[in-house]
DOKETOR-870705 format. One line per field, with one value per residue (C-alpha): x, y, z. Coordinates in steps of 0.05 Angstrom, whole numbers, padded with zeros to 5 digits, always signed. Each point is the difference from the previous one (the first is absolute). Example, Ala and Ser with C-alpha at 12.3 -4.5 7.8 and 13.67 -1.06 7.14 Angstrom:
REM DOKETOR-870705
px <- c(+00246;+00027)
py <- c(-00090;+00069)
pz <- c(+00156;-00013)
END
This chain:
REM DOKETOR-870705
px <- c(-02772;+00062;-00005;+00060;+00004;+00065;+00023;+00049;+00007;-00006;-00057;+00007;-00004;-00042;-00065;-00006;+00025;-00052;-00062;+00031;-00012;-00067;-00013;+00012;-00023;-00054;+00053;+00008;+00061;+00017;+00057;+00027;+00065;+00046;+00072;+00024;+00065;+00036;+00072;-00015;-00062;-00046;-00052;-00053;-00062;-00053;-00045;-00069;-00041;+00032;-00024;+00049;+00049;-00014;-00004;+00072;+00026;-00020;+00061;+00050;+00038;-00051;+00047;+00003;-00005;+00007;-00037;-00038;-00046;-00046;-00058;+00011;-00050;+00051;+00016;+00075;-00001;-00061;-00023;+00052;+00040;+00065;-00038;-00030;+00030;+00047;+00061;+00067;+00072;+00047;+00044;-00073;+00020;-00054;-00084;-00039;-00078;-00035;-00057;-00005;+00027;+00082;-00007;+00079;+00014;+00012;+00051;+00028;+00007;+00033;+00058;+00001;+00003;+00059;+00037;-00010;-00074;-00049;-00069;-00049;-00068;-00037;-00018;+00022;+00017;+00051;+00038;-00012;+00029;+00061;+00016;-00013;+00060;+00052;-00010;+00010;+00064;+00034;-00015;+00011;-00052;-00057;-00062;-00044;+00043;+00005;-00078;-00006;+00061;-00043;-00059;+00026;+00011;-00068;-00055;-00081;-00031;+00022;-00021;+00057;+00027;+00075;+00034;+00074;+00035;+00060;-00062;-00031;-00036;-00026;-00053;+00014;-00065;-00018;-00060;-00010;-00072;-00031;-00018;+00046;-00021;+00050;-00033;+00039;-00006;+00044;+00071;-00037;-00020;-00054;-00007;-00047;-00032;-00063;-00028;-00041;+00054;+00028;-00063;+00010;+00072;+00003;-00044;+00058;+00029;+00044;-00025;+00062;-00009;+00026;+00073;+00013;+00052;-00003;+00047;-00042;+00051;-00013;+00066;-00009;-00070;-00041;+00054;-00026;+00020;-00014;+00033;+00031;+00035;-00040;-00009;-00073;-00045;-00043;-00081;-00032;-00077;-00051;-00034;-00073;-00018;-00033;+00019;-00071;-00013;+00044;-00028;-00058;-00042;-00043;-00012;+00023;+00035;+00025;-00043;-00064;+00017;+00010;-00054;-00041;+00047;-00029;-00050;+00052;+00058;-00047;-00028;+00079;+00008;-00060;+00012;+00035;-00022;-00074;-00019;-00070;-00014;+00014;-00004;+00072;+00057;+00069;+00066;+00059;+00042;-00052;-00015;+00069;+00010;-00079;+00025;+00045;-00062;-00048;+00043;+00025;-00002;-00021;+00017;+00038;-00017;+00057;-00010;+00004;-00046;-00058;+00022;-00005;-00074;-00014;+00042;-00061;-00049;+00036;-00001;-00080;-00004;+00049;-00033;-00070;+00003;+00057;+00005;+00069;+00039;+00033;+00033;+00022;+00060;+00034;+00056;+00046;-00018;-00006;+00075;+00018;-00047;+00046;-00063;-00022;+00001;-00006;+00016;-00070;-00012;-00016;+00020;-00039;+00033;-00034;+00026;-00020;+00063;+00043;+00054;-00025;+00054;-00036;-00039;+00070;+00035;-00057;-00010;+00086;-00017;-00059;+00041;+00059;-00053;-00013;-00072;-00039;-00005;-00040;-00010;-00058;+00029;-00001;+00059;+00032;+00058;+00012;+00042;-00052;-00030;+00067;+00010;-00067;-00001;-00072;-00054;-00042;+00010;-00061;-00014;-00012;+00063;+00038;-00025;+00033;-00045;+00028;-00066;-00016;-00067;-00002;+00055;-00044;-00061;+00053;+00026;-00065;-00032;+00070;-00020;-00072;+00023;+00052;-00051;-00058;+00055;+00014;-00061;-00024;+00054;-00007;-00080;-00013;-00060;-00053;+00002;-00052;+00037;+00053;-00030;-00043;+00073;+00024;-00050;-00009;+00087;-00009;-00051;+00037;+00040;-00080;-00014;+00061;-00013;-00066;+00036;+00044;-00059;-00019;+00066;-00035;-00041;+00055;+00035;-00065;+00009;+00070;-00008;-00028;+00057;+00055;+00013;-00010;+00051;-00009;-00037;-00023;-00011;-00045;-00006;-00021;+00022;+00020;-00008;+00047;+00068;-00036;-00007;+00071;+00011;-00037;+00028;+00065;-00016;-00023;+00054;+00053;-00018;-00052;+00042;-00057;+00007;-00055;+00003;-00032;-00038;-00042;-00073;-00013;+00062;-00015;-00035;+00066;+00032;-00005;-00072;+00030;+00025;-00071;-00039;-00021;+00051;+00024;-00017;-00010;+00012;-00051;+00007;-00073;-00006;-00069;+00049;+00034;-00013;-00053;-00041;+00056;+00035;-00070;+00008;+00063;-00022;-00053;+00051;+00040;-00067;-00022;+00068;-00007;+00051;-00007;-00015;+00031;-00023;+00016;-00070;-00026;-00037;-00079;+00011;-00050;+00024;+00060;-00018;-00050;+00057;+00064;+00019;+00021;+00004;+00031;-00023;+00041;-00034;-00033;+00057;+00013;+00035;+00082;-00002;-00036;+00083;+00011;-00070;-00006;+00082;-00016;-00035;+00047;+00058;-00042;-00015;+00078;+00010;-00049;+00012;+00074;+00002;-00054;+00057;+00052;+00037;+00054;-00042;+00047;+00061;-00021;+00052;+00050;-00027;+00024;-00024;+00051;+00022;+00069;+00024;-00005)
py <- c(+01472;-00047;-00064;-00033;-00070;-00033;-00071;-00021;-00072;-00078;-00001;+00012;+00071;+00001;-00024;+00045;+00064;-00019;-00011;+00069;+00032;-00023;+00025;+00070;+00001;+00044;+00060;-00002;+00001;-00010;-00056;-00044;-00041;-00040;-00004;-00070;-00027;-00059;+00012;+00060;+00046;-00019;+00059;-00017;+00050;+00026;+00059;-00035;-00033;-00047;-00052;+00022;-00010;-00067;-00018;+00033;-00041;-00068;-00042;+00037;-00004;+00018;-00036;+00047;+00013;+00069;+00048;+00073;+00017;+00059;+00021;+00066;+00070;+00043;+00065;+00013;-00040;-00029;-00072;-00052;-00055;+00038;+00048;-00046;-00029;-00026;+00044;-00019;+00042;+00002;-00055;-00037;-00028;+00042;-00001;+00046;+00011;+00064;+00032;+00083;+00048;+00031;+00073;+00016;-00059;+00042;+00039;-00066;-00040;+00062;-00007;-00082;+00006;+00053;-00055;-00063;-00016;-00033;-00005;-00042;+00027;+00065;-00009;+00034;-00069;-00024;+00060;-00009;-00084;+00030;+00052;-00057;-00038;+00062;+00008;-00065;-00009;+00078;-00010;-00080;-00015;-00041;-00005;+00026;+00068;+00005;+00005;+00044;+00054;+00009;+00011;+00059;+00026;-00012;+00051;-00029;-00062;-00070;-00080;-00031;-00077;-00016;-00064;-00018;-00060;+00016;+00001;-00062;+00007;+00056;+00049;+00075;+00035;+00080;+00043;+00077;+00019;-00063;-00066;-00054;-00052;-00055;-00078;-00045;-00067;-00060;+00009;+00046;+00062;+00029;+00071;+00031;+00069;-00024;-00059;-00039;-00037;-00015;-00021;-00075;-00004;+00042;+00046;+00026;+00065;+00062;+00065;+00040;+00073;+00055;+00002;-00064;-00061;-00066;-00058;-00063;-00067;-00070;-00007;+00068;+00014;+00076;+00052;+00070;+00070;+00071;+00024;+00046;-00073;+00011;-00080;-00015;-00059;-00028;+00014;-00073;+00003;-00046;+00003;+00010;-00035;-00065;-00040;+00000;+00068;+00012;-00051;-00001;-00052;-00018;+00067;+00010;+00074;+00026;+00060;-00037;-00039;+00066;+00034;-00059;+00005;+00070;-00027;-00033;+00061;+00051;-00051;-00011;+00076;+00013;-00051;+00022;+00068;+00004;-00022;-00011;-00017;+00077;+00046;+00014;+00004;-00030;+00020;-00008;+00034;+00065;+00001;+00023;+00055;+00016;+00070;+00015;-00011;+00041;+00050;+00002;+00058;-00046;-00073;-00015;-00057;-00025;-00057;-00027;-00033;-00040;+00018;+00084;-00018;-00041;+00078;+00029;-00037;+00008;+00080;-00003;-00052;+00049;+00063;-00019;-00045;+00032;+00071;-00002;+00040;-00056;+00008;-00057;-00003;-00048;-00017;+00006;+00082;+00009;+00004;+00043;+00051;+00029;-00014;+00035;-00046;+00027;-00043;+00002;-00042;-00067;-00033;-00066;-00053;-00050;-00053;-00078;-00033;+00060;+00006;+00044;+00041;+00081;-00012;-00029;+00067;+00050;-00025;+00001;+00082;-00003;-00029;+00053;+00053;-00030;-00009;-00069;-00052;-00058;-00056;-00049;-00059;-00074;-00040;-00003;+00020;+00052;+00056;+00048;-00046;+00011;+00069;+00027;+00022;-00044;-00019;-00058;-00060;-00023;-00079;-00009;-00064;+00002;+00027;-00022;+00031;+00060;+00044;+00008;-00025;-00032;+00049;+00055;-00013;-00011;+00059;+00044;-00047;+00020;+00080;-00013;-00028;+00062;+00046;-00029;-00006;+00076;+00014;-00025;+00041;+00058;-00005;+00016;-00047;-00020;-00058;-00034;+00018;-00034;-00060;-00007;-00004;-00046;-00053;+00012;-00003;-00066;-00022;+00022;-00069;-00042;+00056;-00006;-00071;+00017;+00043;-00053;-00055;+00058;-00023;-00039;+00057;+00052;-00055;+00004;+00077;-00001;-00038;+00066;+00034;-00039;+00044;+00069;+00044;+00055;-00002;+00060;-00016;+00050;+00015;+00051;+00002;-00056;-00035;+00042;-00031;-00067;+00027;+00012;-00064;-00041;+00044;-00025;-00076;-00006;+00042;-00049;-00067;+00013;+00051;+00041;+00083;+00010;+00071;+00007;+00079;+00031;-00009;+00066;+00024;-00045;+00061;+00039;-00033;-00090;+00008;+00021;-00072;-00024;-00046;-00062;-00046;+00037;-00046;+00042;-00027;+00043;-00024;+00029;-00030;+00030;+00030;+00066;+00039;-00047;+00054;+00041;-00069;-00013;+00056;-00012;-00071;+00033;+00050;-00068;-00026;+00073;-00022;-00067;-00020;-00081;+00011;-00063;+00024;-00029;+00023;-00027;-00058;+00021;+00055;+00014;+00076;-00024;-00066;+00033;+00047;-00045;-00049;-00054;+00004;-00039;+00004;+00012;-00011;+00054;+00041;+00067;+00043;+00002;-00082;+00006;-00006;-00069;-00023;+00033;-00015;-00078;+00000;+00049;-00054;-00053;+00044;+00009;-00071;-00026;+00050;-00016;-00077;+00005;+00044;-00055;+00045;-00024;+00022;-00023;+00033;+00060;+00025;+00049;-00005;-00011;-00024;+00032;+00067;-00001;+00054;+00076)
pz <- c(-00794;-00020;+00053;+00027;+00029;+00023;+00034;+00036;+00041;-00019;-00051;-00067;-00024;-00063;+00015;+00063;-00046;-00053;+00048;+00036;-00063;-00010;+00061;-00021;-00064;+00024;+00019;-00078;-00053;-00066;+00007;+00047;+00016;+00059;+00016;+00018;+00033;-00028;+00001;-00034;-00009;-00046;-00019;-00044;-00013;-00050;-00022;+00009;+00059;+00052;-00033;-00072;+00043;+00032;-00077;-00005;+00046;-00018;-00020;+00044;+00063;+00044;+00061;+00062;+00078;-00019;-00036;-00018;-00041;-00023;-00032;-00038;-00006;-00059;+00025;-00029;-00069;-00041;+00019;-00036;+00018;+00009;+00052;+00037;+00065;+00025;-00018;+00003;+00019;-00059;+00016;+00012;+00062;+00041;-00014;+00026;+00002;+00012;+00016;-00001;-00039;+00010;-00008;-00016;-00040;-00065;+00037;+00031;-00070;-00035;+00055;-00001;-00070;+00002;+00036;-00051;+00019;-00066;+00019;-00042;+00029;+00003;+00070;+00069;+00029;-00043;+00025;+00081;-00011;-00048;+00060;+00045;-00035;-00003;+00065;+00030;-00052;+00020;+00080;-00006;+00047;+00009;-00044;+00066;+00004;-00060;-00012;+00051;-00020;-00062;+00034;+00029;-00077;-00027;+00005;-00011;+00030;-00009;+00036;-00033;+00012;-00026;-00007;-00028;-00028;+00062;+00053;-00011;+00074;+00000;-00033;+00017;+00007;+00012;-00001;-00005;-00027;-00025;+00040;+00020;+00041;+00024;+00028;+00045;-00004;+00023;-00026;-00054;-00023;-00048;-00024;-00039;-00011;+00043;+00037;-00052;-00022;+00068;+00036;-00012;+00021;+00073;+00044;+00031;-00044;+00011;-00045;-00017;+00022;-00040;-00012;+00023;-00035;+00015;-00008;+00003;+00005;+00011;+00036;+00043;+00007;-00007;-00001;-00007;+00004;-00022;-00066;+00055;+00027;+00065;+00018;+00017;+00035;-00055;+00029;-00012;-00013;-00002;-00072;+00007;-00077;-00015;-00068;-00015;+00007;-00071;-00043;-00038;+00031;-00056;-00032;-00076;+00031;+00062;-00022;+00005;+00064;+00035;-00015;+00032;+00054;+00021;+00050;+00040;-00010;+00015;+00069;+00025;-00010;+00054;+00045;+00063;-00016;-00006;+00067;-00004;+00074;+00019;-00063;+00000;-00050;+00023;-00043;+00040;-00051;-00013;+00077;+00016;-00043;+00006;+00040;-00053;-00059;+00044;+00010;-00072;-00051;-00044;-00032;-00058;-00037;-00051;-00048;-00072;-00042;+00039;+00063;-00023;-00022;+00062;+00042;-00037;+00036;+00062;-00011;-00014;+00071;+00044;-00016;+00000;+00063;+00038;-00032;-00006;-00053;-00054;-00060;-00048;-00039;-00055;+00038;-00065;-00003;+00069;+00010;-00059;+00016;+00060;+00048;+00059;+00055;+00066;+00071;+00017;-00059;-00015;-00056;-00020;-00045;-00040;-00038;-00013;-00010;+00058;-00056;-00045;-00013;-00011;+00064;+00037;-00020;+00023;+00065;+00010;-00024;+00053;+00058;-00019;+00005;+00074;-00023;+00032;-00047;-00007;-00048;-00025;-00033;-00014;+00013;+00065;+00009;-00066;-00001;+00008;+00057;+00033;-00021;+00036;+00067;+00004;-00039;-00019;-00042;-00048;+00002;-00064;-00011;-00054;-00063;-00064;-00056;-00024;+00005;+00061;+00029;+00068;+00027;-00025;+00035;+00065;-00005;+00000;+00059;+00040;-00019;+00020;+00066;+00015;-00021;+00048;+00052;-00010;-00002;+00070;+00025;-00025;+00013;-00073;-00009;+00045;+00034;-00033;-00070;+00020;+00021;-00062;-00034;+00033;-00001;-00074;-00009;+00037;-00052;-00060;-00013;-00011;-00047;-00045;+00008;-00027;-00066;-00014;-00008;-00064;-00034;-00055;-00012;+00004;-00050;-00051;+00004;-00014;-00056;-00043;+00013;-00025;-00064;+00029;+00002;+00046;+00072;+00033;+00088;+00032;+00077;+00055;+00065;+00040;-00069;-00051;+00025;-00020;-00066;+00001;+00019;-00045;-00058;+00028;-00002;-00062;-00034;+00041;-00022;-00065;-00031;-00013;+00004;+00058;+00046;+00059;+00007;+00055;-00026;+00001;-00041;-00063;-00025;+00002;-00051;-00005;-00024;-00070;+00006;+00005;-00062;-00011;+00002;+00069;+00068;+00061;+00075;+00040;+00080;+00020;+00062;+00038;+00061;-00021;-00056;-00033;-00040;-00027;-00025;-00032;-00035;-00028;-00023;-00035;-00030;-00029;-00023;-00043;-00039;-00006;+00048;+00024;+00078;+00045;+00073;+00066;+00042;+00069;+00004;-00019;-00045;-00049;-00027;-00030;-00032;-00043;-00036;+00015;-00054;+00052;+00075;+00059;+00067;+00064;+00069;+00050;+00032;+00033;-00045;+00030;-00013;-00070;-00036;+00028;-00031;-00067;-00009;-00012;-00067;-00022;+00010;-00023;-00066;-00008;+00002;-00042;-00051;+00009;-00011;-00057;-00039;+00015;+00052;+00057;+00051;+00055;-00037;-00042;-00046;+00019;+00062;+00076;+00068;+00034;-00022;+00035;-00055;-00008)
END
């Protein structure tokens, strides 16, 4: 959601606020703006991209050591230039940037504005810096305690970063439900709502942990407390992100370059793991708790978005290798549904970016409930990393897209590699079984190799479908959270209405939808249910339905009735969703950049769903 980046130190400001903004442009937003320090603060900002405001700012005193500045996702207030960030106290001598949502602020404006307050924004934030200001004038104390006292009156989550023209060393920063992360340089300081645009700067960081404040000052150094005033020790980390990593290196999208990136994600997410030499499966993380999985009622598996379709997979891989009992949940229903969760449970997070702020909240519920819970995720050092009581991190680096691809196919070669480890165990598949899996999981990077080569062909394809308006994805088994899936990409970044069914259910109801100008993804991959999917194609076909199918390499069955058809390689059925998933996100993409789409920013759309 909204991204914050801050600086303090010796360099100027500006340009480090502005390239920290590109940076997060992927979390997406409507508007953006900075606060400056020159004698006074100086906010400037915009409705519009980053680069509006660049534009905005030509021609004025950009001059500063100092600075904040924010990318912003509208949640209280529609997307404007008064809205946007930074916000200012009354008597404008405090800015503030924010990112989450202030739960009581309606009941905490009403009273500020009993006593005199005037607020020119809809949003929650302008309220939180105007308490900020009353505070620190009633209790005459410093900017720092005074951040903190009105902590303790907010209720919801916030990553906020303050600065004020009487402060002119130091940047007050706090987090509670969304990401903060602070870098420490020499005699300097950057902030921002993620690494990306820190990399460059420092390796060495300090993620704030919930509840936390932190008075960053040139003069003083990395002051930090609890909103409680319980004085900490800052927890210095080494940041495990390259520069190159986040840019594009010669591909016209992010979107593009990590989908070819899926050979090597899906090869760093084996490697350590998959040992070869001995058939075995090593996961530090999974190992420990292994008792408490084996011994489980059953697993849990909460998620949102991508990572709920790639919890699918993992409920198809854990109860048809390891027989174990799994449900999945969205993690934003999950919690509101007064669960049963039992101690004997175990509760399995997953989540790219290990912010996402649904799945955060249903694993707190989980850990209340004194349930296990683990957590598959991407970026070291997340709150839901830290939250977990183990788990494993995917390898898939940074992903900046918005639609998920590489992290995707990382997160369901992490299930496959639980479930085989389970498995082995639990003595649920013979030996040979096993080993046939893992020699063909070890294989499975040279055969999306081998899909991605079929982009021009995927791209000739995709060229048909530029003016449809409707997609229907069809799936069974292993393959119908695919279908899910690629519904899901290409109603992300082509706009296009596109649903994702069970194969077999299309005759209880979507094949009304069916005509002519309908297209109809069929994965029909030889493993699985092959004839009854053949069926069903031939069902689309009776009502003149246009057929795309994703079959295994050699069919001849479907390629006589299928309209067009895209090969996958030879593989055993529980590894068929990595496979058939890569034209699918080729399709998208195609189909996406043919319409003129963002595909690396989608509209309304964010990375990093830090909101409820």
């Amino acid at each position: 959601m909204c991204g914050i980046v801050g600086y303090i130190g010796h360099r100027q400001a500006y340009p480090i606020l502005i390239k920290g903004l590109q940076r997060l442009e992927y979390r997406g937003y409507d508007s953006a703006g900075i606060a400056l320090f020159d004698g006074n603060i100086m906010n400037y900002k915009q409705k519009g991209k980053v680069a509006d405001l660049e534009q905005f700012c030509e021609g004025k005193n950009i001059k500063s050591t100092i600075g904040i500045g924010h990318t912003r996702w509208a949640t209280h207030g529609v997307p404007n230039d008064v809205n946007a960030h930074p916000h200012h106290s009354q008597d404008k001598s405090i800015s503030i940037i924010h990112n989450g949502i202030i739960e009581n602020y309606e009941s905490i404006k009403k009273a500020l504005q009993k006593r005199g307050h005037q607020f020119e924004s809809e949003t929650d934030t302008e309220v939180l810096v105007h308490l900020i200001e009353e505070i620190q004038k009633k209790e005459n104390t410093s900017l720092f305690e005074s951040v903190r006292l009105a902590l303790n009156e907010v209720v919801g989550a916030y990553a906020i970063a303050v600065i004020s023209n009487e402060n002119i060393d130091e940047v007050i920063v706090a987090k509670k439900g969304s990401p903060l992360v602070v870098g420490i340089g020499e005699n300097e300081f950057f902030i921002a709502s993620d690494a990306t645009p820190i990399v460059e700067y420092t390796k060495e960081v300090v993620y704030l942990e919930e509840g936390e404040v932190a008075r960053l000052s040139i003069k003083d150094g990395f002051e930090l407390k609890t909103i409680e005033n319980v004085i900490l020790t800052p927890y210095v980390q080494e940041l495990e992100m390259s520069l190159e990593a986040i840019e594009k290196g010669g591909y016209e999208h992010f979107m593009l370059k990590e989908i070819f990136e899926q050979p090597k994600s899906i090869t760093d997410t084996i490697r350590g793991r998959l040992l070869s030499s001995n058939a075995s499966i090593k996961m530090q993380g999974i190992d420990s708790y292994s008792d408490n999985i084996l011994q489980a009622d059953r697993i849990i598996i909460i998620a949102c978005g991508t990572s709920w379709h790639a919890g699918l997979i993992g409920e198809y891989l854990l109860e048809d290798l390891a027989r174990i009992n799994v449900e999945v949940e969205y993690a934003s229903e999950f919690r509101y549904r007064n669960p049963i969760i039992r101690e004997k449970d175990v509760v399995l997070a997953i989540s790219q970016s290990g912010e996402t702020a649904d799945t955060l909240a249903a694993m707190r519920l989980a850990k209340e409930k004194g349930a296990t819970v683990l957590a598959i995720c991407n970026v070291v050092g997340s709150s839901i990393a830290r939250l977990s009581d183990a788990g494993a991190y995917t390898h898939a680096g940074p992903e900046i897209g918005v639609a998920s691809t590489k992290a995707f196919t990382a997160q369901v070669t992490i299930l496959t590699l639980i479930s085989l480890l389970l498995a082995r165990k639990k003595s649920t598949i013979s030996e040979s079984y096993y080993r046939q899996l893992l020699i063909e999981l070890e294989m499975i990077p040279k055969k999306v190799e081998s899909m991605i080569s079929m982009n021009d062909y995927v791209e000739d394809i995709s060229k048909k479908f530029v003016d449809a308006q409707n997609f229907l994805y069809l799936g069974r088994g292993y393959n119908f959270p695919v279908a899910l899936e690629g519904a899901l990409k290409l109603k992300e970044i082509s706009y296009i209405h596109a649903e994702g069914y069970p194969a077999a259910e299309m005759k209880h109801g979507p094949i009304a939808l069916i005509d002519e100008n309908m297209p109809i993804v069929v994965i029909a991959t030889k493993k699985g249910h092959y004839e009854k999917v053949v069926s069903n194609i031939q069902e689309v076909k009776a009502r003149n339905g246009i057929v795309i199918a994703i079959v295994t390499y050699g069919d001849t069955t479907v390629k006589e009735i299928a309209d067009y058809v895209i090969e996958i390689p030879e593989v055993a059925e529980p590894l068929t969703p990595i496979l058939a998933n890569i034209p699918l996100q080729l399709l998208s993409y195609y189909i996406a950049v043919m319409r003129g789409c963002n595909v690396d920013q989608p509209r309304n759309l964010a990375k990093s769903v830090t909101v409820e």
